[in-house]
C-alpha positions as CSV (number, residue, x, y, z in Angstrom):
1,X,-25.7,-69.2,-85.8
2,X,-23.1,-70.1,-83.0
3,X,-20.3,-73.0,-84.8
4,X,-19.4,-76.0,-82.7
5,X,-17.1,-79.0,-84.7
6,X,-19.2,-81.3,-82.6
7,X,-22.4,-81.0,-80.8
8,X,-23.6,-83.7,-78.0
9,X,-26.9,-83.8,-77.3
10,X,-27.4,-85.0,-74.0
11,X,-25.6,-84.9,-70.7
12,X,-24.7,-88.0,-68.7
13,X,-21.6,-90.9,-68.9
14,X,-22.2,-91.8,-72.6
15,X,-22.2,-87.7,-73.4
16,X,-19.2,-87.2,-71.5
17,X,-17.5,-89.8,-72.5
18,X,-18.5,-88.6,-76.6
19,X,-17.1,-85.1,-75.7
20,X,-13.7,-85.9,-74.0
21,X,-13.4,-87.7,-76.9
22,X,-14.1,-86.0,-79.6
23,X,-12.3,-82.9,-77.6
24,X,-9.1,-84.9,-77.3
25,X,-9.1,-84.9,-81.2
26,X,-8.9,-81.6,-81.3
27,X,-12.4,-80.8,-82.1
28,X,-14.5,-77.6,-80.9
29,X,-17.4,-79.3,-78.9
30,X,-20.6,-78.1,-77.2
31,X,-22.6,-80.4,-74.7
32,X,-26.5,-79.5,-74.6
33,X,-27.8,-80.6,-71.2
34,X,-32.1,-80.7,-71.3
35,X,-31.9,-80.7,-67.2
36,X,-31.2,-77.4,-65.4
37,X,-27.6,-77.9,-63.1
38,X,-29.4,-79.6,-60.2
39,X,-30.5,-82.2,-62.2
40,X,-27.8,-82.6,-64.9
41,X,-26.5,-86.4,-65.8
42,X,-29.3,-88.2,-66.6
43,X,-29.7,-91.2,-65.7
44,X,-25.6,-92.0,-65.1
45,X,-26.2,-89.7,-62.0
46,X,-28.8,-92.1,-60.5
47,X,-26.9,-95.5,-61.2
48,X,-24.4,-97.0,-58.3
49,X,-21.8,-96.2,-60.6
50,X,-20.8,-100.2,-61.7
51,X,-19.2,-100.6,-64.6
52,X,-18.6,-104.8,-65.8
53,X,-15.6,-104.8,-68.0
54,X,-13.9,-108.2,-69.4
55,X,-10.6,-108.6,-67.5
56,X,-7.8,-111.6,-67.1
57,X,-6.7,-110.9,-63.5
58,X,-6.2,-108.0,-61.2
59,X,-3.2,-107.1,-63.1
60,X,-5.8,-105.8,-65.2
61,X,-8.0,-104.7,-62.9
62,X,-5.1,-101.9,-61.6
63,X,-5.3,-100.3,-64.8
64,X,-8.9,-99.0,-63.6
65,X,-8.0,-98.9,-60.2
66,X,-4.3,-98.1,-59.8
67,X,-4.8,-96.9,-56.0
68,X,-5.5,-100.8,-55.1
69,X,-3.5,-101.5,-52.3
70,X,-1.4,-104.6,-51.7
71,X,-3.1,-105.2,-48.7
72,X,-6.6,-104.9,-50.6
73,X,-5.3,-107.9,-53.2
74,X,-3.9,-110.0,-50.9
75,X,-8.0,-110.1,-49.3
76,X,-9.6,-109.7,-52.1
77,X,-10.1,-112.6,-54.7
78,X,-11.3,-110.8,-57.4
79,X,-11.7,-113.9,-60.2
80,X,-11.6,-113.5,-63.7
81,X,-14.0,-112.6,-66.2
82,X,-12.7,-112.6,-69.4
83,X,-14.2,-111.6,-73.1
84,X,-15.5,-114.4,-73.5
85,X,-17.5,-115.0,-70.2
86,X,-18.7,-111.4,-70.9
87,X,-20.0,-112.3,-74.1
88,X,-21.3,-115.3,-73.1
89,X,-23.8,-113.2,-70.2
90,X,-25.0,-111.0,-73.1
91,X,-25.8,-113.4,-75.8
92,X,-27.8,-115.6,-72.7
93,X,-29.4,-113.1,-70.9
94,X,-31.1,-111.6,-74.2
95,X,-31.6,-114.8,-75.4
96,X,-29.8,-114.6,-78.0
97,X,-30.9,-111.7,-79.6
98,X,-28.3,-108.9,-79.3
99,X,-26.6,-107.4,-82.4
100,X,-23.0,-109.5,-82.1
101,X,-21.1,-106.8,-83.7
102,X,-22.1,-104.4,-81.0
103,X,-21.5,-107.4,-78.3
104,X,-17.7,-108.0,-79.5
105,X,-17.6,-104.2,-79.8
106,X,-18.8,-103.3,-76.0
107,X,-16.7,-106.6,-74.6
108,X,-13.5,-105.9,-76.2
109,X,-13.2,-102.3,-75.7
110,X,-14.8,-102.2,-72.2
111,X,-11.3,-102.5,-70.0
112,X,-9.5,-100.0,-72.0
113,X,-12.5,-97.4,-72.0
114,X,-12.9,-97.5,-68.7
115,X,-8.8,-97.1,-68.1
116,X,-9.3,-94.5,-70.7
117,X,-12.0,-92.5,-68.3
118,X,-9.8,-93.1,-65.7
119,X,-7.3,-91.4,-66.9
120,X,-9.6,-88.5,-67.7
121,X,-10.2,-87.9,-64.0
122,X,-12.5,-90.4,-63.0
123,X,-11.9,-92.8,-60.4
124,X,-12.7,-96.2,-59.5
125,X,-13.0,-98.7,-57.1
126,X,-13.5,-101.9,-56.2
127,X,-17.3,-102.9,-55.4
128,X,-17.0,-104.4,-52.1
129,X,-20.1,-103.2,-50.9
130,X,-22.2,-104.9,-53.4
131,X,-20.4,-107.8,-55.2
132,X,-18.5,-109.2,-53.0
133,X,-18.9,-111.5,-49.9
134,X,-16.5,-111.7,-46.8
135,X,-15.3,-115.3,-46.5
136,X,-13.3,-115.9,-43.3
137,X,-12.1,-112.0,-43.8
138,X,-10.8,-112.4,-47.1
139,X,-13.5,-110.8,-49.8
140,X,-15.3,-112.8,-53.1
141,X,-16.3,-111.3,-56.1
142,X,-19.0,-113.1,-58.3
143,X,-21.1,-112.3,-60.8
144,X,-18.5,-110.8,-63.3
145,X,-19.1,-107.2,-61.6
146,X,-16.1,-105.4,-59.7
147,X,-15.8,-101.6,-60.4
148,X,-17.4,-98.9,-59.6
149,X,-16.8,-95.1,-59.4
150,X,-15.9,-93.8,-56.5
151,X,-19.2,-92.0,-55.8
152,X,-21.6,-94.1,-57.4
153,X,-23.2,-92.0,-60.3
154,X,-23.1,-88.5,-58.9
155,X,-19.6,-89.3,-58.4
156,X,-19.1,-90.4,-61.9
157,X,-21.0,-87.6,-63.3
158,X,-19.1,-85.1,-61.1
159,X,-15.6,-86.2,-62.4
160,X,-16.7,-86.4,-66.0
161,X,-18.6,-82.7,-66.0
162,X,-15.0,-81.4,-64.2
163,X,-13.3,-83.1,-66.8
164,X,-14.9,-81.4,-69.4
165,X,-14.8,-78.0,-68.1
166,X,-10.9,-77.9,-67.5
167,X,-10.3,-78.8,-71.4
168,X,-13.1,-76.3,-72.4
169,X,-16.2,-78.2,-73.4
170,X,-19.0,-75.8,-73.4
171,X,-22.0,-77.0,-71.4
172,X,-25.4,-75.4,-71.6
173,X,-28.1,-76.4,-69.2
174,X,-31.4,-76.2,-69.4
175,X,-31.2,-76.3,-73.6
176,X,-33.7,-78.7,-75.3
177,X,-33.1,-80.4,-78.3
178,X,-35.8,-79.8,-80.5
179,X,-35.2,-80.6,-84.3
180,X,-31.8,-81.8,-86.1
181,X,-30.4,-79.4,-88.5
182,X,-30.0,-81.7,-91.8
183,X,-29.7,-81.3,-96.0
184,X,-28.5,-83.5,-98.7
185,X,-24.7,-83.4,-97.1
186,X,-25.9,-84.8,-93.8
187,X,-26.4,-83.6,-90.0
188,X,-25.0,-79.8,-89.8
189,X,-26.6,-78.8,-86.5
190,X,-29.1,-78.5,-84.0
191,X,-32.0,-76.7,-83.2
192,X,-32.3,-75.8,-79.7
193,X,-34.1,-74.2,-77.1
194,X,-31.7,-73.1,-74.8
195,X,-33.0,-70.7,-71.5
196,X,-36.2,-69.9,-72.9
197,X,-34.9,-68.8,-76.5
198,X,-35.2,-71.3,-79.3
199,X,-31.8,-70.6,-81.9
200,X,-29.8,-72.9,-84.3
201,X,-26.6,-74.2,-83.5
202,X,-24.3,-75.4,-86.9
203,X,-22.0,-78.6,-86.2
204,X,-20.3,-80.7,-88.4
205,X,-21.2,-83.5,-86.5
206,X,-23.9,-84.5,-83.6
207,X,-23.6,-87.1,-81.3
208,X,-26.9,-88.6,-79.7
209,X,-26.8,-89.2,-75.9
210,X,-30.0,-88.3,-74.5
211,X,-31.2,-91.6,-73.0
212,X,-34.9,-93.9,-73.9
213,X,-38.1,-93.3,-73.7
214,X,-38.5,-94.3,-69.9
215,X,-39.6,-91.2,-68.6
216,X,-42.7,-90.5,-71.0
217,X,-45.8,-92.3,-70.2
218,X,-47.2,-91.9,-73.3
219,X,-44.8,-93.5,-75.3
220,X,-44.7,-96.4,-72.0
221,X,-47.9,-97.3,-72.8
222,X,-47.9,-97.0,-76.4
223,X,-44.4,-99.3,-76.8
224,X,-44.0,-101.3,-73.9
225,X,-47.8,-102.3,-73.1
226,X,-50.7,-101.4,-71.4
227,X,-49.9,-100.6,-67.6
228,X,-46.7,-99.9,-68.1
229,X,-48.0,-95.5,-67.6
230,X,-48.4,-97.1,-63.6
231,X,-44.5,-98.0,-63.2
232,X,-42.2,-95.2,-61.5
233,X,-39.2,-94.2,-63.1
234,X,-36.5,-94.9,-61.4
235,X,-33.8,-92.1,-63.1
236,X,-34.2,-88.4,-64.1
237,X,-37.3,-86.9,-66.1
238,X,-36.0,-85.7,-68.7
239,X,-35.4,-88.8,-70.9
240,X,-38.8,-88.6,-73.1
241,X,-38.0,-89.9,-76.0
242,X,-37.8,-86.6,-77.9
243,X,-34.0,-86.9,-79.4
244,X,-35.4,-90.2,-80.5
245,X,-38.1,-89.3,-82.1
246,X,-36.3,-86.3,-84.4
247,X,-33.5,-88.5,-85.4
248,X,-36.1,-90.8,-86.8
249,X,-37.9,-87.6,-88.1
250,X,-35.1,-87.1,-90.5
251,X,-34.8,-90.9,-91.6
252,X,-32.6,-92.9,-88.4
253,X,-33.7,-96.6,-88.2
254,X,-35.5,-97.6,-85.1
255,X,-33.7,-101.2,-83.8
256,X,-33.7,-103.3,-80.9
257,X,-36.5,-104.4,-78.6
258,X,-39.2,-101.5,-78.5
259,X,-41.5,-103.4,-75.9
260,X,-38.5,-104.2,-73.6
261,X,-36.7,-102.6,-70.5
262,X,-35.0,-102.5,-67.7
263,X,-37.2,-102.6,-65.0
264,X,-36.2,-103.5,-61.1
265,X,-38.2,-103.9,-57.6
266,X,-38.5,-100.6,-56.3
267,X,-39.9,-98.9,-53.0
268,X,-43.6,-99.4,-53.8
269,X,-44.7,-95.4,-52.7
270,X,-41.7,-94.2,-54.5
271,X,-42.0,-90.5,-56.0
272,X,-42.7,-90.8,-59.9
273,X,-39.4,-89.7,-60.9
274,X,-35.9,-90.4,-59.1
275,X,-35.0,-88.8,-56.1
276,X,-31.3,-87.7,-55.9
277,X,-31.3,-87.4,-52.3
278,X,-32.2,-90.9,-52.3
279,X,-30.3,-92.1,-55.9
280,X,-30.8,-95.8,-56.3
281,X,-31.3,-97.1,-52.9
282,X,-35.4,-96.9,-53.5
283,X,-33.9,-100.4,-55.1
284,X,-34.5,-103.4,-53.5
285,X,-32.1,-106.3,-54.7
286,X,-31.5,-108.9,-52.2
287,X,-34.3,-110.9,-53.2
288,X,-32.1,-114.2,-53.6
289,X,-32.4,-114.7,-50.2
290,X,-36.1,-114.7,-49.6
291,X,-38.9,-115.0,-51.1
292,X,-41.7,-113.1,-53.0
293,X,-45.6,-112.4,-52.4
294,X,-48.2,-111.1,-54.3
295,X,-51.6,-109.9,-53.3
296,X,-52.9,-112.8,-53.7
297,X,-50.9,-114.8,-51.2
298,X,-48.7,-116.5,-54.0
299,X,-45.3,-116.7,-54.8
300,X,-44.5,-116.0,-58.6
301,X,-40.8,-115.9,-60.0
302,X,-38.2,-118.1,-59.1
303,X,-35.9,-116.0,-56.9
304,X,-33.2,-118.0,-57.5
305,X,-33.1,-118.4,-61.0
306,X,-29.6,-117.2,-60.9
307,X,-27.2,-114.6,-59.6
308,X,-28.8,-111.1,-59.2
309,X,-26.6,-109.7,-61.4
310,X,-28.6,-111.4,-64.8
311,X,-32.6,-111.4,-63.4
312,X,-33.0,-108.2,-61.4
313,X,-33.8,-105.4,-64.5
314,X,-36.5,-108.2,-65.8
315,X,-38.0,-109.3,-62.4
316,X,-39.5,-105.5,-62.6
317,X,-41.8,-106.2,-65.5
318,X,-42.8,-109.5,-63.6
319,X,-44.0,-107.3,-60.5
320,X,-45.8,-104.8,-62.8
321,X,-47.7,-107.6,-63.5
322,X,-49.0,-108.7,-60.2
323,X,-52.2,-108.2,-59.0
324,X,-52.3,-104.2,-57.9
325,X,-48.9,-103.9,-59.4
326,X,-46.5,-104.4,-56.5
327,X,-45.3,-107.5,-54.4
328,X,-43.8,-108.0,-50.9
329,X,-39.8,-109.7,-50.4
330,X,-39.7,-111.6,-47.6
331,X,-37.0,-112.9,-45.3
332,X,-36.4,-114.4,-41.6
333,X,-33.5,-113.3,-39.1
334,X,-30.5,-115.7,-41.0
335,X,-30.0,-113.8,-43.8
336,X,-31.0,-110.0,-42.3
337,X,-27.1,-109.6,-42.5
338,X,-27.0,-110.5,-46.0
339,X,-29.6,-107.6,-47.2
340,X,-28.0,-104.5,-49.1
341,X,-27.4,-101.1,-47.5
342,X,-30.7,-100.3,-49.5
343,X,-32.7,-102.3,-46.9
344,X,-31.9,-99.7,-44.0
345,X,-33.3,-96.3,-45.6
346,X,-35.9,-94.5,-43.6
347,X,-37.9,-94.2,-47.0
348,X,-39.2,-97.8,-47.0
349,X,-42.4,-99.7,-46.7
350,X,-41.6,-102.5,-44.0
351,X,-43.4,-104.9,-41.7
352,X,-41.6,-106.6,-39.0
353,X,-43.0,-109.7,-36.8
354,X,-41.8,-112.2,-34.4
355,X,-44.3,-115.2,-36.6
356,X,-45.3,-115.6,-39.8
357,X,-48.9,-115.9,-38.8
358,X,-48.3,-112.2,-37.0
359,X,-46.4,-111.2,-40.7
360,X,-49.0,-112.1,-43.1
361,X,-51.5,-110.4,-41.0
362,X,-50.0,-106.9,-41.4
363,X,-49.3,-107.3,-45.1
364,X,-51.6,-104.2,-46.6
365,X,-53.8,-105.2,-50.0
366,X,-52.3,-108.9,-49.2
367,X,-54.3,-112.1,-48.5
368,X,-53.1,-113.3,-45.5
369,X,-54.8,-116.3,-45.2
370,X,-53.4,-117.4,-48.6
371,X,-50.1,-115.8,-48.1
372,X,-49.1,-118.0,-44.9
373,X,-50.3,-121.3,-46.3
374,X,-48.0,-120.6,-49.5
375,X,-45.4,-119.7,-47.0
376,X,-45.5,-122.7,-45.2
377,X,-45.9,-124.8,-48.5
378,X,-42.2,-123.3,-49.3
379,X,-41.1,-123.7,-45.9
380,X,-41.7,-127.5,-47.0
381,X,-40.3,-128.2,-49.9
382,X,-36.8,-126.6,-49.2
383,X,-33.9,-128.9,-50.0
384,X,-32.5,-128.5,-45.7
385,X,-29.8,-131.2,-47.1
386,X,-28.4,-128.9,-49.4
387,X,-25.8,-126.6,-48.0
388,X,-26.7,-122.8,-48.5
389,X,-23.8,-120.4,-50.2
390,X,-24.4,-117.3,-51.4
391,X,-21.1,-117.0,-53.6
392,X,-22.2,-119.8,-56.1
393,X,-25.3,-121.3,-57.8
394,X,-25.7,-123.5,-54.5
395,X,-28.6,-126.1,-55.6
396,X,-30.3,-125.4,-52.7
397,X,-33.8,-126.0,-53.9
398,X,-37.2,-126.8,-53.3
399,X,-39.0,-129.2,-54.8
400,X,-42.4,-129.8,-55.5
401,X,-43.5,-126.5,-55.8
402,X,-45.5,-125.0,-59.1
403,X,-42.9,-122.7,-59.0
404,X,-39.3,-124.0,-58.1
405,X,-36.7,-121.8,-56.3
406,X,-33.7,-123.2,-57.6
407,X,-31.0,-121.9,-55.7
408,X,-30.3,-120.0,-52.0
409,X,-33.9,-121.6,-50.6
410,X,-33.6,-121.0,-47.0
411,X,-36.7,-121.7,-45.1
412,X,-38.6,-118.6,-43.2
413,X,-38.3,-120.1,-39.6
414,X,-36.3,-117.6,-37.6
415,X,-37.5,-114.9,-36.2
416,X,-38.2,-111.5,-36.5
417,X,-39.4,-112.2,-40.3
418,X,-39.1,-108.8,-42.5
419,X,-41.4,-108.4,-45.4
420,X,-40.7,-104.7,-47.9
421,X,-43.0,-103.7,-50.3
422,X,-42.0,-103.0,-54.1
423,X,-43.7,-102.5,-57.4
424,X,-41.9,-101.8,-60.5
425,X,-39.1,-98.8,-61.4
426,X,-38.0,-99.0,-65.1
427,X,-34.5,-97.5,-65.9
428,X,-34.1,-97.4,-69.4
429,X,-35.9,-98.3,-72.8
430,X,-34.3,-101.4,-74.8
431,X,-35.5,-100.1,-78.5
432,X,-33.9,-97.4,-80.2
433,X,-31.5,-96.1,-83.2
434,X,-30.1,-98.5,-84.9
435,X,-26.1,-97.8,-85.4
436,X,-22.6,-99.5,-86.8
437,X,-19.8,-100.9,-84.6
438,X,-18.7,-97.5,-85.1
439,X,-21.6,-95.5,-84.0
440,X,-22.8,-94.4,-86.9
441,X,-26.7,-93.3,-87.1
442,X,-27.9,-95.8,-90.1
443,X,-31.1,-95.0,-92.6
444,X,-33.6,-96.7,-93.1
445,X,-32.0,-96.9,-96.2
446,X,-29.5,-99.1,-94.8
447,X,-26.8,-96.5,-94.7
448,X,-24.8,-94.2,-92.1
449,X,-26.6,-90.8,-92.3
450,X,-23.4,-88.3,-92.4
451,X,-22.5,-86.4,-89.3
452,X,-25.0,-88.6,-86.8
453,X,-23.3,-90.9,-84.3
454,X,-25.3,-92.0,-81.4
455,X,-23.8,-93.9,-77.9
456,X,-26.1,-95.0,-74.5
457,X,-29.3,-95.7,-73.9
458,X,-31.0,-94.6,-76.8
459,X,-29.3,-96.7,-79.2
460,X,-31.2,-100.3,-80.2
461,X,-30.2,-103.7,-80.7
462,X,-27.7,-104.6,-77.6
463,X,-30.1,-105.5,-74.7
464,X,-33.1,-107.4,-75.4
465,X,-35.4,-108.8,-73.0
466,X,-32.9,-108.1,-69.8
467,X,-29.1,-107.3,-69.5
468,X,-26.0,-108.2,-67.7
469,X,-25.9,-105.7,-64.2
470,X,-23.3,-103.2,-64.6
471,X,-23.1,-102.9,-68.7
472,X,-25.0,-99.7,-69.2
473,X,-22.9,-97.8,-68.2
474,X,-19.9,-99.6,-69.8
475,X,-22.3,-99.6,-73.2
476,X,-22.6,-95.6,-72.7
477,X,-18.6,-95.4,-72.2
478,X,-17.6,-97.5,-75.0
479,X,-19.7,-96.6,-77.7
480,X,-19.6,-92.6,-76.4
481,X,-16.0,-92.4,-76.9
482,X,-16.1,-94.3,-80.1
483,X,-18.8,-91.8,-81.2
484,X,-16.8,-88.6,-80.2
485,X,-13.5,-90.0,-82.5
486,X,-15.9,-90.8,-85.3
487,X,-18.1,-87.2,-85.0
488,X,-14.7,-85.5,-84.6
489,X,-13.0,-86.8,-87.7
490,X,-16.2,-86.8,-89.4
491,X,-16.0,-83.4,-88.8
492,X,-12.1,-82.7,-89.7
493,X,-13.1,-84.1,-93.0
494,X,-15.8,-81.5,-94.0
495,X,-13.6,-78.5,-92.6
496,X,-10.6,-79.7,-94.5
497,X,-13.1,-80.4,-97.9
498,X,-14.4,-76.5,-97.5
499,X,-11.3,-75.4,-97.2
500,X,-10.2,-76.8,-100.5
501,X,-13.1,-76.1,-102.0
502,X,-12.2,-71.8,-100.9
């Protein structure tokens, strides 16, 4: 039986991040990577890379980013978003639901983990690209989201594999977790299938980090809902619930909103799984600005509810839930600058016209007839009074309408018009293991199981119903490196206990 101090079972940011920590305490650690090395990282390596933290100022903001130039801040008005504001996003956008000790615990240590990765190797930048608007040449951040890694999440999973490797982490690819290792002391390894040969692997301690249940239809179906089998996954295809399933085989508590999920618009003839060549730019975010369509002709969500940041990973279920499953955004010639880089991939479905009545008329499984008259109706009932700006809640709104748009209504009267088709990608699985502030697996008995920690996506209880853009992958970071400390002094402990005991 091969010895580790500390096995990770998984292999994107919130892995990473539990074995540079765990590492840095001296511990011996292995990582076991499912995916083969063309397809390590999970779903970190399919993310843009964003990461919200709470911060005061850019002062703060230099600690992620040292390489900010002092031309960069003198354009740049980067805001503040501190704990509380932070806090504030999470408790509203899951309506209130989130576990509060894992809120406080993700807020207050989300600056200094992500300094902390930075000074692992990983670096970050400011998201110009896709937070911030130019105003008169001088750039505005909104939404409480400014870093990124440089590289989006190959980039991020790049640095933190490096990492690893240069302060001798093992990695094995292509090694399946199949069964935890456990007796009356606690976790003491893993049973793994690792290049075609199933063996056992003793640790003192395991850390969970193997993502949700996103990319197994079955257990879609079964949690989420019925339909749910019919939405793409938008990440790797690996993350099938199975690490979940054999922590709760040996007791773990499930926690957290089973039938929830992150869930965007997303290229409707999308492949099943992600595509790394295309990484999240099947994506299709700039719905603010127009509006949406179903197959029916009819608009159905309020586009403007709020910022993107806080509607776009629920506005996916919504979609799913449309007649045939998929909708179509819509926008006119004024705001054709305003649409992300995601708009201009080849891989897209797109309908271009110089009239509506010439749009609605190419819109495939679509009834035109109803789609224009709804069109016009919106056309209507925007507020024209009401000055549009896309850096703040700008009341521009319709009225009248069954449903409202409540901000950024600009009417469709400019030609060419663009329509893009989408249907639903789901990114990660809201239920999961339930764990303490300090990542501790807990029974169902109510108690830390010894040796289990668990960080990222398959942990319960934080996101509920939808979640603040960009705190995934801060939730993977903070609660990974929290896990590696805890797995590697939970491991110092029974080393130094057996060696009193010989």
């Amino acid at each position: 039986m091969v010895d580790y101090d500390v096995i990770i079972v998984g292999g994107g940011n919130a892995a990473f991040c539990a074995a540079l920590s765990a590492q840095e305490q001296g511990a011996r650690v292995l990582v076991l990577e499912r995916a083969p090395v063309e397809e390590a990282g999970g779903n970190s390596r399919f993310t843009a890379g964003l990461m919200r933290v709470a911060y005061d100022g850019v002062e703060d903001l230099q600690r992620v980013m040292p390489d900010l130039s002092a031309d960069e801040i003198a354009r740049t008005d980067f805001g503040r978003y501190d704990r509380g504001q932070f806090l504030d996003d999470i408790a509203r956008v899951t309506e209130y639901r989130c576990d509060p000790h894992l809120a406080e615990t993700l807020v207050n240590n989300s600056l200094d983990t992500v300094a902390w990765m930075q000074s692992k190797g990983v670096r970050f930048t400011a998201a110009w690209g896709r937070q911030a608007f130019n105003i008169n040449g001088r750039f505005k951040f909104w939404g409480g989201l400014t870093v990124e890694a440089v590289g989006g999440g190959p980039g991020l999973v790049d640095a933190l594999t490096s990492s690893a490797k240069q302060r001798d982490i093992h990695i094995w690819y292509q090694a399946s977790a199949r069964a935890l290792i456990v007796s009356d002391d606690g976790v003491q390894g893993v049973r793994v299938r690792h290049q075609g040969k199933t063996r056992e692997v003793s640790g003192r301690a395991v850390v969970l980090a193997a993502g949700g249940f996103q990319a197994n239809p079955e257990m879609r179906a079964r949690y989420l809902g019925p339909g749910w089998e019919l939405a793409r996954v938008r990440g790797t295809r690996f993350n099938t619930g199975d690490v979940l399933k054999m922590a709760m085989d040996i007791g773990a508590a499930p926690a957290g909103n089973w039938s929830g999920c992150h869930a965007v618009a997303w290229e409707r003839y999308a492949p099943e799984f992600g595509d790394l060549a295309v990484g999240d730019q099947f994506q299709k975010h700039s719905y603010p600005w127009g509006v949406y369509i179903n197959s029916a002709g009819k608009r159905f969500v309020d586009e403007g509810a709020d910022f993107r940041n806080y509607t776009y990973a629920k506005y996916g279920r919504v979609i799913l839930n449309q007649p045939g499953q998929f909708a179509w955004q819509i926008f006119d010639a004024k705001v054709r600058a305003q649409l992300r880089d995601e708009y201009n991939i080849r891989q897209v479905t797109k309908v271009v016209a110089d009239s509506l009545e010439e749009l609605v008329s190419k819109l495939d499984d679509t009834d035109g007839e109803a789609a224009l008259k709804e069109l016009q109706a919106y056309n209507a009932a925007v507020r024209t009074d009401i000055p549009f700006d896309p850096n703040v809640k700008d009341g521009r709104c319709t009225e009248g309408l069954a449903i409202p748009k409540s901000n950024w209504a600009n009417t469709l009267d400019t030609p060419p018009f663009e329509a893009y088709a989408v249907t639903c990608g789901i990114t990660f699985t809201f239920g999961g293991l339930r764990i303490s502030p300090d990542a501790e697996v807990i029974s169902t008995e109510g108690e830390p199981i010894p040796g289990l920690y668990a960080a990222g996506e398959l942990v319960g209880g934080l996101f509920y119903f939808n979640y603040p853009g960009g705190s995934g992958l801060t939730n993977g970071a903070v609660f990974g490196k929290i896990a590696g400390q805890g797995a590697a002094g939970f491991a110092t402990t029974i080393s130094a206990g057996a060696a009193a005991e010989s």
